[in-house]
C-alpha positions as a Markdown table, in Angstrom:
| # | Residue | x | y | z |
|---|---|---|---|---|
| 1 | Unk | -18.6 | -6.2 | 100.8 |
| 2 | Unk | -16.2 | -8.9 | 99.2 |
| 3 | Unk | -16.1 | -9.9 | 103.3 |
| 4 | Unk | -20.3 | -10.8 | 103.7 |
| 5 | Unk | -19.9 | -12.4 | 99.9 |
| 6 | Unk | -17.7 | -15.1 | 101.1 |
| 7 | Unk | -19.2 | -15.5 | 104.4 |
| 8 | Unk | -22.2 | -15.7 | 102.6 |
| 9 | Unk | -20.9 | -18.2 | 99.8 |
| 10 | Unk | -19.1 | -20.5 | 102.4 |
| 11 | Unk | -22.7 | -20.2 | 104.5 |
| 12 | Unk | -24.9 | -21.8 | 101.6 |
| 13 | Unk | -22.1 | -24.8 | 100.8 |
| 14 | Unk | -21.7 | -25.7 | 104.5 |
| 15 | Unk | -25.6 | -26.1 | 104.1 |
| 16 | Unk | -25.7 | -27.8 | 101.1 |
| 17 | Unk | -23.2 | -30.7 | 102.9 |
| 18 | Unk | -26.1 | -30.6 | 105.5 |
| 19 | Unk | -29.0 | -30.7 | 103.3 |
| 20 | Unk | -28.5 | -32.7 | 100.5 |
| 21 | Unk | -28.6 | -36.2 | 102.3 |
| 22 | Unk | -31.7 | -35.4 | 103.9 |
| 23 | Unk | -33.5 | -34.2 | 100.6 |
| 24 | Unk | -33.3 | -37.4 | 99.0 |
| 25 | Unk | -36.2 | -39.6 | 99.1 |
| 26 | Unk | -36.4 | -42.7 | 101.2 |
| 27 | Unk | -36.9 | -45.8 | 99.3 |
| 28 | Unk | -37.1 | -48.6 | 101.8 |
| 29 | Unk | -37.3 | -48.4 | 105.5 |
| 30 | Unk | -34.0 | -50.4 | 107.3 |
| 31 | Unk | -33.5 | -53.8 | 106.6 |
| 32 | Unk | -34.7 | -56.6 | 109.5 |
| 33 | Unk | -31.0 | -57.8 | 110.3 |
| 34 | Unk | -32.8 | -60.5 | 112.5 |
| 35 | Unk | -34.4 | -62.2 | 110.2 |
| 36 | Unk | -31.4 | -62.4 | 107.4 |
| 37 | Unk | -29.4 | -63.8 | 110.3 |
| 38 | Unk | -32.4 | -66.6 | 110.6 |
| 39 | Unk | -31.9 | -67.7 | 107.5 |
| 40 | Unk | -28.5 | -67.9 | 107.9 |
| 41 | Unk | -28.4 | -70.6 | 110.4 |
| 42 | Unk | -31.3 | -72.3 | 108.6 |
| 43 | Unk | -28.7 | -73.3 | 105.6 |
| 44 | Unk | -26.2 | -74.0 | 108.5 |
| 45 | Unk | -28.6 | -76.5 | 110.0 |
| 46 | Unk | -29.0 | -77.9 | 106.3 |
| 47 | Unk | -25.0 | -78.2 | 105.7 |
| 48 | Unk | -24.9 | -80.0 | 108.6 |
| 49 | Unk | -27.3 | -82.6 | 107.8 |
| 50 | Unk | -25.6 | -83.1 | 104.6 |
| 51 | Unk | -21.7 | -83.5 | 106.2 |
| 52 | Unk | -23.2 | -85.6 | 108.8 |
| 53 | Unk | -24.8 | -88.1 | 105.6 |
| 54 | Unk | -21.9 | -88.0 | 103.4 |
| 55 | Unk | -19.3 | -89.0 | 106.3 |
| 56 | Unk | -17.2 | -85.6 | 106.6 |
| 57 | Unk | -17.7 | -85.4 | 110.8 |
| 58 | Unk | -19.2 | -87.5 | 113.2 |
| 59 | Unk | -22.4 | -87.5 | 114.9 |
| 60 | Unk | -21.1 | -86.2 | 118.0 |
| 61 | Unk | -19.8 | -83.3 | 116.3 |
| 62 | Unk | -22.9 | -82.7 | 114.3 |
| 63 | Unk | -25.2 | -82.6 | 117.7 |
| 64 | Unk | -23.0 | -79.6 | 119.0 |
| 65 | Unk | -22.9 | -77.9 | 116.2 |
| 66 | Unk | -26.8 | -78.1 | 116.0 |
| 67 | Unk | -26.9 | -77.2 | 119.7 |
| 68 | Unk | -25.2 | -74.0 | 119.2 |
| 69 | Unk | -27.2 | -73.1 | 116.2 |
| 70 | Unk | -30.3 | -73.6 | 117.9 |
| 71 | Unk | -29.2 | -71.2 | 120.7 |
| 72 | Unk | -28.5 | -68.7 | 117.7 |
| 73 | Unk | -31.6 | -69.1 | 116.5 |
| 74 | Unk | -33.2 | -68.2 | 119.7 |
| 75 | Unk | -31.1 | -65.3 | 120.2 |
| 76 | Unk | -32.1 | -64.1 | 117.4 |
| 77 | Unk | -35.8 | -64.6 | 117.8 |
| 78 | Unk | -36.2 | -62.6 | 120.9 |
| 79 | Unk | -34.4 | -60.0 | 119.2 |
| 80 | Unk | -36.7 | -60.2 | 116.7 |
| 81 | Unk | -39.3 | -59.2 | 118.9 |
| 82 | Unk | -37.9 | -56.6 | 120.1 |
| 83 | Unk | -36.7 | -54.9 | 116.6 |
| 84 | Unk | -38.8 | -51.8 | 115.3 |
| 85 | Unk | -38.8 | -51.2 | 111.5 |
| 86 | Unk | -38.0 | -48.0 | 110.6 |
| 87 | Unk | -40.1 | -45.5 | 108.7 |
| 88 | Unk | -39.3 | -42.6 | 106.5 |
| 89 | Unk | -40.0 | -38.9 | 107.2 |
| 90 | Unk | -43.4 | -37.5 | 105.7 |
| 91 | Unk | -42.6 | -35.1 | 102.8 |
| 92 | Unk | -44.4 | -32.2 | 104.5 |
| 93 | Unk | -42.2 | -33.2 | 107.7 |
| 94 | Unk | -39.2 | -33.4 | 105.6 |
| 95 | Unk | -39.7 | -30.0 | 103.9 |
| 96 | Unk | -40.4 | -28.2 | 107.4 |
| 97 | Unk | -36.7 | -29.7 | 108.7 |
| 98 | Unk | -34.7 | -28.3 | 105.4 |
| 99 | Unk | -36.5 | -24.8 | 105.6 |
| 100 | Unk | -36.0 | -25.2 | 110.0 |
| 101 | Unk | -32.3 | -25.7 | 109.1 |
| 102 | Unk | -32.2 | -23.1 | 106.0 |
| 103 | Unk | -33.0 | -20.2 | 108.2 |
| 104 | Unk | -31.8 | -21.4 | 111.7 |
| 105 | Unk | -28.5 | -21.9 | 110.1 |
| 106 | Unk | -27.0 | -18.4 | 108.9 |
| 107 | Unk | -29.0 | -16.6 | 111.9 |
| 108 | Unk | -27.4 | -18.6 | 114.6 |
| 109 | Unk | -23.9 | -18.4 | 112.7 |
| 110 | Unk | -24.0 | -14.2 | 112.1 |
| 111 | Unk | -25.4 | -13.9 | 115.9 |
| 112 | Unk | -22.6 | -15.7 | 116.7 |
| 113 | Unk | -19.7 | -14.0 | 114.7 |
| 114 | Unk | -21.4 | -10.4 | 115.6 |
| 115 | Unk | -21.0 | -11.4 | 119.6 |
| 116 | Unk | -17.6 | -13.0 | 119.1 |
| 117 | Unk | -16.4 | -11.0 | 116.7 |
| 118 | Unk | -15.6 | -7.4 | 115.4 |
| 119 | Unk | -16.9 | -6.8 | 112.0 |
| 120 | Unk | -16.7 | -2.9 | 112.6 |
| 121 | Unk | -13.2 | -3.1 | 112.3 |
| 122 | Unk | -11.9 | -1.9 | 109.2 |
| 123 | Unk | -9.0 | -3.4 | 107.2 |
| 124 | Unk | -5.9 | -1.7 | 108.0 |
| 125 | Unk | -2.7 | -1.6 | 105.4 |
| 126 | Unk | 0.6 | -1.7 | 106.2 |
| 127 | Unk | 1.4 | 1.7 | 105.5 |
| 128 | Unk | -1.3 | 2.9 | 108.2 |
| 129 | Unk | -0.1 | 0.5 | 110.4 |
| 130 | Unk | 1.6 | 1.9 | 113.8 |
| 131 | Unk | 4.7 | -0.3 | 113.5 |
| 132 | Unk | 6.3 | 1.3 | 116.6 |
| 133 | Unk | 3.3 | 0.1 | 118.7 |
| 134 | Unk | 3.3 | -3.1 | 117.5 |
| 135 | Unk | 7.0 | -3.2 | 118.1 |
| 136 | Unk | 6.7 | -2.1 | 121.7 |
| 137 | Unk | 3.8 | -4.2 | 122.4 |
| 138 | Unk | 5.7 | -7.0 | 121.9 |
| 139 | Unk | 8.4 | -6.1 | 123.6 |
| 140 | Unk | 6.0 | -5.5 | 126.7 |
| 141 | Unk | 4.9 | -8.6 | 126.1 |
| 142 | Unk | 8.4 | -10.3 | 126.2 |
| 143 | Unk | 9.2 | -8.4 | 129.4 |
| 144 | Unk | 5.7 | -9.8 | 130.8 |
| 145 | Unk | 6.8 | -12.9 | 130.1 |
| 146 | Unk | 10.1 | -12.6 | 131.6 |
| 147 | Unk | 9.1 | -11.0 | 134.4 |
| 148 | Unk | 6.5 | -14.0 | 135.2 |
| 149 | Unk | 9.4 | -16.3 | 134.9 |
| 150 | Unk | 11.6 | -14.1 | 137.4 |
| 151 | Unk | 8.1 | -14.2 | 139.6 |
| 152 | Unk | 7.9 | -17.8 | 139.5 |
| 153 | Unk | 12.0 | -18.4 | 140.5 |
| 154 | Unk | 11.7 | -15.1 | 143.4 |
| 155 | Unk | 8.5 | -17.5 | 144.9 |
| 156 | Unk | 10.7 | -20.4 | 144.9 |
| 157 | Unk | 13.8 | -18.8 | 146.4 |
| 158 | Unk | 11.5 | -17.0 | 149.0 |
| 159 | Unk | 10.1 | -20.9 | 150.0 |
| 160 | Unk | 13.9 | -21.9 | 149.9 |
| 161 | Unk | 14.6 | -18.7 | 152.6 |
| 162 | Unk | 11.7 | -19.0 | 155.1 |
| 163 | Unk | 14.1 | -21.6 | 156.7 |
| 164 | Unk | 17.2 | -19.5 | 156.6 |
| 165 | Unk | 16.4 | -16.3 | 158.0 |
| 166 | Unk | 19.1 | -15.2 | 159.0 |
| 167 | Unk | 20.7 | -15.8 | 155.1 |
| 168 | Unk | 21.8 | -12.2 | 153.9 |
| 169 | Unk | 22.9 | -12.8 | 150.5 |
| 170 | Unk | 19.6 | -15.1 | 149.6 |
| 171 | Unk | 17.3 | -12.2 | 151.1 |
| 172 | Unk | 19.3 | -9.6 | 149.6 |
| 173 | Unk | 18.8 | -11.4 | 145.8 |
| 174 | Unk | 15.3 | -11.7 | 146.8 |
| 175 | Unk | 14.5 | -8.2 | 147.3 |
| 176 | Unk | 16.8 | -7.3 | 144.4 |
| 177 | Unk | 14.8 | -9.6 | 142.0 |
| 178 | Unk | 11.4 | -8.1 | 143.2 |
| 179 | Unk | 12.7 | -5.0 | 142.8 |
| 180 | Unk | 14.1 | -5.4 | 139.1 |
| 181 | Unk | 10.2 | -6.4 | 137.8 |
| 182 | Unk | 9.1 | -3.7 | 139.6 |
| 183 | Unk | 7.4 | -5.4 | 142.9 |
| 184 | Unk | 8.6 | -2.4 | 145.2 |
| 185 | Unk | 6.0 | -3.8 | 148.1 |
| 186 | Unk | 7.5 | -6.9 | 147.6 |
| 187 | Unk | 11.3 | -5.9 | 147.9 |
| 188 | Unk | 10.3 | -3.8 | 150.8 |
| 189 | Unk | 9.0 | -7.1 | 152.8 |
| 190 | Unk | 11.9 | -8.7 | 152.0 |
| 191 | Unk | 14.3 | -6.5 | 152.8 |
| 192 | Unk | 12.8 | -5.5 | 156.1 |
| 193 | Unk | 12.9 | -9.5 | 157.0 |
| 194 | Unk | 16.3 | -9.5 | 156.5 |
| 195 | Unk | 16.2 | -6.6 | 158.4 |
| 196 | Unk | 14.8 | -8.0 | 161.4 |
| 197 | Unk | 17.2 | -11.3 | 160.9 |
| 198 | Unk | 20.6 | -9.7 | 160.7 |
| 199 | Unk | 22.7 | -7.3 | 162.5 |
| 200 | Unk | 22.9 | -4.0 | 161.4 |
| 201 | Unk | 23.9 | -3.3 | 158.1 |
| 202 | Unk | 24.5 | -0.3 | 155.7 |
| 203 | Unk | 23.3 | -2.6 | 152.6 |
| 204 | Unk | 20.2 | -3.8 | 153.6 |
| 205 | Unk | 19.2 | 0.0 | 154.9 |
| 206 | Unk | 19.2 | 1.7 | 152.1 |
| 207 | Unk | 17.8 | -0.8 | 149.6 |
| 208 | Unk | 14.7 | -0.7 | 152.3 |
| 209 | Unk | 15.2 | 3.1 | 151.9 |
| 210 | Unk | 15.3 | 3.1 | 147.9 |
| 211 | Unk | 12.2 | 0.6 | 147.9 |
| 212 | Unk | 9.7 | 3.2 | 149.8 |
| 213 | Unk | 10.9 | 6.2 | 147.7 |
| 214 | Unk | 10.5 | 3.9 | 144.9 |
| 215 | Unk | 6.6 | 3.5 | 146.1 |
| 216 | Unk | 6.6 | 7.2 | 147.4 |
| 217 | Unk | 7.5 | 8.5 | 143.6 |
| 218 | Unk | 11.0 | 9.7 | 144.4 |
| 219 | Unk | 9.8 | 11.3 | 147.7 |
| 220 | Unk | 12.1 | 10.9 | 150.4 |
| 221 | Unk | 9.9 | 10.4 | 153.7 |
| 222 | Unk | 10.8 | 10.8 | 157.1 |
| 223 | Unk | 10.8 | 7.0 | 157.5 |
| 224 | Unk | 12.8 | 6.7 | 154.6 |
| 225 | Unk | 15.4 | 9.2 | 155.9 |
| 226 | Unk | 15.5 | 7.7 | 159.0 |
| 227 | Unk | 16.9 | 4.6 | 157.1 |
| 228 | Unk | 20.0 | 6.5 | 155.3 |
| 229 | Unk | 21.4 | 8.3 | 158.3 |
| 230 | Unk | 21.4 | 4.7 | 160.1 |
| 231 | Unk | 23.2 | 3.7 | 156.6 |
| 232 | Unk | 26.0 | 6.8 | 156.7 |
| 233 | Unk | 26.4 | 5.9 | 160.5 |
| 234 | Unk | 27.7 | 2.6 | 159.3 |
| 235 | Unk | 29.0 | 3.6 | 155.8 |
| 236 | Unk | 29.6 | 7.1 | 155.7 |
| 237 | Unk | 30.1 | 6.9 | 152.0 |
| 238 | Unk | 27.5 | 4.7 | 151.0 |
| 239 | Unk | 26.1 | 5.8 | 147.6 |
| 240 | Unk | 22.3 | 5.4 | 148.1 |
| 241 | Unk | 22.5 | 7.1 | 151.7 |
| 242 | Unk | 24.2 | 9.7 | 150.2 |
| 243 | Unk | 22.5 | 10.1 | 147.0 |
| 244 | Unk | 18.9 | 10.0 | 149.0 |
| 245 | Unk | 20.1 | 12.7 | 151.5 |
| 246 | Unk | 20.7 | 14.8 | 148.6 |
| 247 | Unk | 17.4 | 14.8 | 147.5 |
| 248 | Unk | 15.7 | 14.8 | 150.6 |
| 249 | Unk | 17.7 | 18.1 | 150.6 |
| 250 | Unk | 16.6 | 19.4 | 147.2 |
| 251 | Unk | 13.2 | 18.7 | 148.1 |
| 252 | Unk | 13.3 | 20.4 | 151.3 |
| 253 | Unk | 14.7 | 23.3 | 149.2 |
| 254 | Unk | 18.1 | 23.0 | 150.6 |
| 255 | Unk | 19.6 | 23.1 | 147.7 |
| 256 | Unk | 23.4 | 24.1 | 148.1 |
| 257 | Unk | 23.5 | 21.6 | 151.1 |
| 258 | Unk | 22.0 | 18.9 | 148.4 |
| 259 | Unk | 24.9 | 19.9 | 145.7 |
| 260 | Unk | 27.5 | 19.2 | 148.8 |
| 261 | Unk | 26.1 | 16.1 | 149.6 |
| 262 | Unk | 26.2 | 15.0 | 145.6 |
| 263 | Unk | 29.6 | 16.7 | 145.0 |
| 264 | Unk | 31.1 | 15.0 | 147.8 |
| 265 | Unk | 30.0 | 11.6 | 146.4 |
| 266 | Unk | 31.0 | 12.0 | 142.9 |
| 267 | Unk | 34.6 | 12.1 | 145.0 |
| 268 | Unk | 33.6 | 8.6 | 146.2 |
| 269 | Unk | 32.6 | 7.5 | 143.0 |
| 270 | Unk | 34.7 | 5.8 | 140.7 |
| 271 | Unk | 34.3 | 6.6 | 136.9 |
| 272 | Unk | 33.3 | 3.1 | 136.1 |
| 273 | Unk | 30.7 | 3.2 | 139.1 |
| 274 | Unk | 27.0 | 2.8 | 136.9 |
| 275 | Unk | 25.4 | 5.2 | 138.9 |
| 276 | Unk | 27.5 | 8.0 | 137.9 |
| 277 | Unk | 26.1 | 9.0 | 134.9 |
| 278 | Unk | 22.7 | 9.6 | 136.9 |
| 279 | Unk | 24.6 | 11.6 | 139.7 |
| 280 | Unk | 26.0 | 14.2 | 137.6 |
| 281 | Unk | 23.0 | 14.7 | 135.4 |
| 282 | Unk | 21.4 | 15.4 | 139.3 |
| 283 | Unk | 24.5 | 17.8 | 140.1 |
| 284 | Unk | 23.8 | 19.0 | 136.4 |
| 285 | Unk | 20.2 | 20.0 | 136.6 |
| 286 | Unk | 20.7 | 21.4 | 140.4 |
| 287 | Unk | 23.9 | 23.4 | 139.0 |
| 288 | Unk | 21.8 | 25.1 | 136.8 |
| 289 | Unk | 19.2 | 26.0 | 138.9 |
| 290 | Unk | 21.6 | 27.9 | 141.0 |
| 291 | Unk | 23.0 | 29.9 | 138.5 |
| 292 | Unk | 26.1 | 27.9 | 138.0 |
| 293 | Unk | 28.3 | 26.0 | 135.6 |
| 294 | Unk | 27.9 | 22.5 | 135.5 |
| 295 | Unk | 31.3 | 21.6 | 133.6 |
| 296 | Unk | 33.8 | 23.6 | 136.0 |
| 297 | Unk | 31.5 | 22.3 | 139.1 |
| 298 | Unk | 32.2 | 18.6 | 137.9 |
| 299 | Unk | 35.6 | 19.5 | 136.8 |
| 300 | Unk | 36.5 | 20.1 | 139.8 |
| 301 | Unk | 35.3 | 17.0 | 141.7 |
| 302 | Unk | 36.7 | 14.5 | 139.7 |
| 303 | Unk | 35.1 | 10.9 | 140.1 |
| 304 | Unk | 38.1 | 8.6 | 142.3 |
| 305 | Unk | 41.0 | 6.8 | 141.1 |
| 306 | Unk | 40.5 | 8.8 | 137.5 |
| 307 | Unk | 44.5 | 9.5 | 137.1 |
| 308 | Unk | 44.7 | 5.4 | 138.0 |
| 309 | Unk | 42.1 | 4.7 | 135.4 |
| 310 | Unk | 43.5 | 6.9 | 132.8 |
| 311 | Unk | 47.2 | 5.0 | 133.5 |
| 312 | Unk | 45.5 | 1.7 | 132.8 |
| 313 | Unk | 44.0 | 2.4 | 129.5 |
| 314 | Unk | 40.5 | 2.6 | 131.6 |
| 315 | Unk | 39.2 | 5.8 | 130.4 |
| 316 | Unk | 35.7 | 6.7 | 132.0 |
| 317 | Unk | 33.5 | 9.6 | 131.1 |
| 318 | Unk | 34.6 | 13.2 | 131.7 |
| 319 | Unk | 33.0 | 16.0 | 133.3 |
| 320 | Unk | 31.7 | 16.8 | 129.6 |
| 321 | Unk | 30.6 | 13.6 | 129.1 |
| 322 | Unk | 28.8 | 13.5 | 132.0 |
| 323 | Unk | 27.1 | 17.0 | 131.9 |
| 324 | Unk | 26.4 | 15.7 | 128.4 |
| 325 | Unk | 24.5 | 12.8 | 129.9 |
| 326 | Unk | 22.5 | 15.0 | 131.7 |
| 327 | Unk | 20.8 | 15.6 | 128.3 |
| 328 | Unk | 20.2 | 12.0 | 127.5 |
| 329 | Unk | 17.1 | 10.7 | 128.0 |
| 330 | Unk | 16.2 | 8.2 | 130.8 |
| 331 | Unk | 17.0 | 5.0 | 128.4 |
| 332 | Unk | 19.9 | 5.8 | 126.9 |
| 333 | Unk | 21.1 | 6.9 | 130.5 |
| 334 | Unk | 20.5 | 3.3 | 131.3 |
| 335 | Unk | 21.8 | 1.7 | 128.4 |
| 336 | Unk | 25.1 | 3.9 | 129.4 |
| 337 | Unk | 25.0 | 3.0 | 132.6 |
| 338 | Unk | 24.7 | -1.0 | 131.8 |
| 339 | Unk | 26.9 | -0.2 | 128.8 |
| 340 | Unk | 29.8 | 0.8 | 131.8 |
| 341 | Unk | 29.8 | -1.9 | 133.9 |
| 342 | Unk | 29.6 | -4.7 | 130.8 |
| 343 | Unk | 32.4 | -3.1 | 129.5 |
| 344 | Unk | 34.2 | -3.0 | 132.9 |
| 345 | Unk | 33.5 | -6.9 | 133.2 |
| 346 | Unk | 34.9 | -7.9 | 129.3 |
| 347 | Unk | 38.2 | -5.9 | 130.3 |
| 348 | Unk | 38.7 | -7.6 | 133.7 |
| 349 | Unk | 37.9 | -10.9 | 131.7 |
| 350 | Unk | 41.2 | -9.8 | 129.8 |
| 351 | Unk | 43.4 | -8.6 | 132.7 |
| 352 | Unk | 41.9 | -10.4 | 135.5 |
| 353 | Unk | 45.0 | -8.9 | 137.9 |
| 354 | Unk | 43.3 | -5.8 | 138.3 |
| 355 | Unk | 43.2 | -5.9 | 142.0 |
| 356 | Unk | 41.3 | -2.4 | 141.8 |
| 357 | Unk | 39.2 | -2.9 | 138.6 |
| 358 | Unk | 37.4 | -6.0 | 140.4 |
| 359 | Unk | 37.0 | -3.6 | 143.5 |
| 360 | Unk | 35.1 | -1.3 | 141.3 |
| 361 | Unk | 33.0 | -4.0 | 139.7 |
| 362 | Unk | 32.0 | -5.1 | 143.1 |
| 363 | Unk | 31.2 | -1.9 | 144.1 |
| 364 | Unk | 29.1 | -1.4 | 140.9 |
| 365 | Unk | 27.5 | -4.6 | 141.2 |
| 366 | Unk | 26.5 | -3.7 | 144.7 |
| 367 | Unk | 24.7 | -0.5 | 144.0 |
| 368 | Unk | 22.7 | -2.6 | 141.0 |
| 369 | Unk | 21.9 | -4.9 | 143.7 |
| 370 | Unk | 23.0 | -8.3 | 141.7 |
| 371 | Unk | 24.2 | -9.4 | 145.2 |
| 372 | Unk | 25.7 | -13.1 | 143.4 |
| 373 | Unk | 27.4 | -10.8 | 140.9 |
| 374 | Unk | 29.2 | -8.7 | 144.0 |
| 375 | Unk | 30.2 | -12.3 | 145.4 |
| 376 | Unk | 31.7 | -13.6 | 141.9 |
| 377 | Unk | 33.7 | -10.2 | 141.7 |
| 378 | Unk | 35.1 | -10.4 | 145.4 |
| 379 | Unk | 36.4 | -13.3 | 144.5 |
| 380 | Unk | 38.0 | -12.2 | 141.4 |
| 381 | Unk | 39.6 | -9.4 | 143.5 |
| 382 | Unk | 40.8 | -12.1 | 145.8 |
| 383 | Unk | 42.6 | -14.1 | 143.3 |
| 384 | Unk | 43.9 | -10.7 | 141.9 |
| 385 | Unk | 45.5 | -9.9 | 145.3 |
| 386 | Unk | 47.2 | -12.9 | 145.2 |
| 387 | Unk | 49.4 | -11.7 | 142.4 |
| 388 | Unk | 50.0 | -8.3 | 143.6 |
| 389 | Unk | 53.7 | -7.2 | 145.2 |
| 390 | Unk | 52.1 | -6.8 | 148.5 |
| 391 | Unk | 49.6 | -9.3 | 149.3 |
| 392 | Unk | 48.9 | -8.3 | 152.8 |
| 393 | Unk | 47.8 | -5.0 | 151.9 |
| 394 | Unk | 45.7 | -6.5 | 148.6 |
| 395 | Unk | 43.8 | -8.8 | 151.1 |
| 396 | Unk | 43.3 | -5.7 | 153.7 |
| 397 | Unk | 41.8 | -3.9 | 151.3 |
| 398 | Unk | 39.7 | -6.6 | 150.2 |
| 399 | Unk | 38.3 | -6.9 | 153.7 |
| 400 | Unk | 37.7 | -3.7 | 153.7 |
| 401 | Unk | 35.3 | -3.9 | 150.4 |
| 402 | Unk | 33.6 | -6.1 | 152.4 |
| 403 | Unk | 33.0 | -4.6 | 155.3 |
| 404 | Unk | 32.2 | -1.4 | 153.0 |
| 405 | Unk | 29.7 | -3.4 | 151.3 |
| 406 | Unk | 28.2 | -5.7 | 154.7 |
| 407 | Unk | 29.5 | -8.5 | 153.7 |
């Protein structure tokens, strides 16, 4: 109600500004500016003949300043002729205008507002408010936004890489990008160009594997499939080729084969690796279903390198951590998972020797697909290695990240 009084107060003033000049009355019709302006350069001609007699300019100067009033004058004459005196509204015309306007007015500004607007909806105070919603549509929104930005810098780098085909690293960030702001179709492209451009390589298979299950729902196809065994034929212990040809397995009911598969990785795995957490809440789950416990079964594959770790103050999760993490939900399993390798990164900021702590990173990186990120690792490692008591075998192993990791 106190809504419609001010739109209806606010209505009547706005036509009050509109209608008040035109009630008044006319008094004269417009003034005839071309015949003031006549008489003006009548008294001109007059002043003239007066300088002219009393001596204050010459006769020369008084013909041309006659001259030019004269062509005034005619100027002004034909517009004269042309001018049309204005004439004031009749009162019955006048009347019909203010009531025209008086109703026209508020119709044509409530049609508009009920069109345009939503009067139906109802005030809504803060306690009734769903701040949670708010809060995550505005979140959505930010990630919209970001994710147009990350759209707009993938276009330019894809530009960029239509004349460098055969530029691994650049399509690998590609496809990576796409996939991070969810363009699966995208990635996939990309990642088969690069697979059509480039030898043979472990890395680019499975993240062309990952992107169809990605699109399939977390089915493994045949297609799919196809694409890990070509990755374990080049890197037996690639993480995604085994990780997929786990769950291929568990969706072709072959369970105890799946656990295998997944238990034998988690021996490959180093604690610090990000996709740990999501393994053993995998091994957890399929544990379970077979009747058996997940602690001793994790227990007893313990992730690599965990006595190293532990030596070097670089604790990772333990087996009952990470059948723990099996109960976490999806976004706190991410935030651990990011949580891992951030950490991992601030310590090898501190003790940037750690030959094998860069190793890991790199390998970490890898699986996350930040392709620069594996790069600005590798290199850490290599300056590590040059500090280590036997070079040599520091930069062997090095190579062999490399190779691990199709580089």
């Amino acid at each position: 109600m106190i809504f419609w009084a001010i739109i209806g107060t606010l209505t009547a003033l706005s036509l009050l500004v509109l209608i008040k000049p035109l009630a008044k009355k006319a008094e004269s019709a417009p003034a005839d500016t071309a015949e003031s302006d006549l008489a003006v350069y009548k008294d001109q001609l007059t002043e003239i003949d007066k300088d002219l007699k009393a001596g204050n300019i010459a006769e020369a100067q008084a013909e041309i300043a006659r001259i030019e009033i004269q062509r005034r004058i005619l100027n002004a004459g034909q517009e004269q002729s042309a001018t049309t005196k204005g004439q004031p509204l009749s009162p019955n015309t006048m009347k019909g205008l203010l009531a025209c306007l008086i109703v026209i007015f508020p119709i044509a500004g409530l049609s508009l507002y009920m069109y345009l607007g939503q009067p139906g909806i109802p005030g809504m105070p803060l306690a009734e408010r769903d701040i949670t919603a708010e809060r995550m549509a505005i979140a959505q929104q930010q990630n919209d936004q970001r994710n147009q930005e990350m759209m707009g810098l993938a276009e330019k780098l894809r530009a960029r890489l239509e004349n460098e085909p055969q530029n691994l690293e650049g399509w690998m960030l590609l496809g990576s990008t796409y996939a991070e702001i969810g363009q699966f179709s995208l990635a996939e492209k990309v990642f088969r160009q690069a697979m059509e451009n480039n030898p043979p390589n472990p890395m680019i298979y499975s993240a062309l594997g990952e992107m169809m299950v990605a699109q399939a729902e977390g089915q493994v196809s045949s297609d799919a499939l196809e694409l890990f065994r070509k990755t374990l034929e080049l890197d037996p212990r690639d993480p995604r080729g085994l990780f997929y040809s786990g769950l291929a397995l568990t969706q072709a009911g072959a369970n105890e084969d799946a656990l295998k598969i997944w238990l034998t990785l988690r021996t490959y795995t180093s604690a610090a690796d990000p996709w740990l957490p999501i393994l053993d809440s995998q091994i957890v789950e399929l544990a379970k279903q077979e009747q058996m416990n997940p602690g001793k079964l994790l227990a007893s594959y313990p992730p690599q390198e965990a006595a190293e770790q532990q030596e070097t103050a670089q604790s990772g999760p333990s087996a009952e951590d990470m059948a723990a993490a099996a109960e976490l939900s999806a976004t706190e399993r991410t935030e651990m998972i990011n949580g891992m390798v951030e950490r991992l990164a601030e310590r090898l900021s501190e003790t940037p020797d750690d030959l094998k702590g860069w190793i890991q990173l790199a390998r970490s990186y890898h699986t996350l697909g930040r392709s620069a990120d594996v790069l600005e690792a590798i290199k850490g490692a290599e300056i590590a290695a040059e500090k280590q008591p036997n070079v040599q075998e520091a930069k062997e192993e090095i190579q062999k990240l490399k190779q691990e990791l199709g580089l």
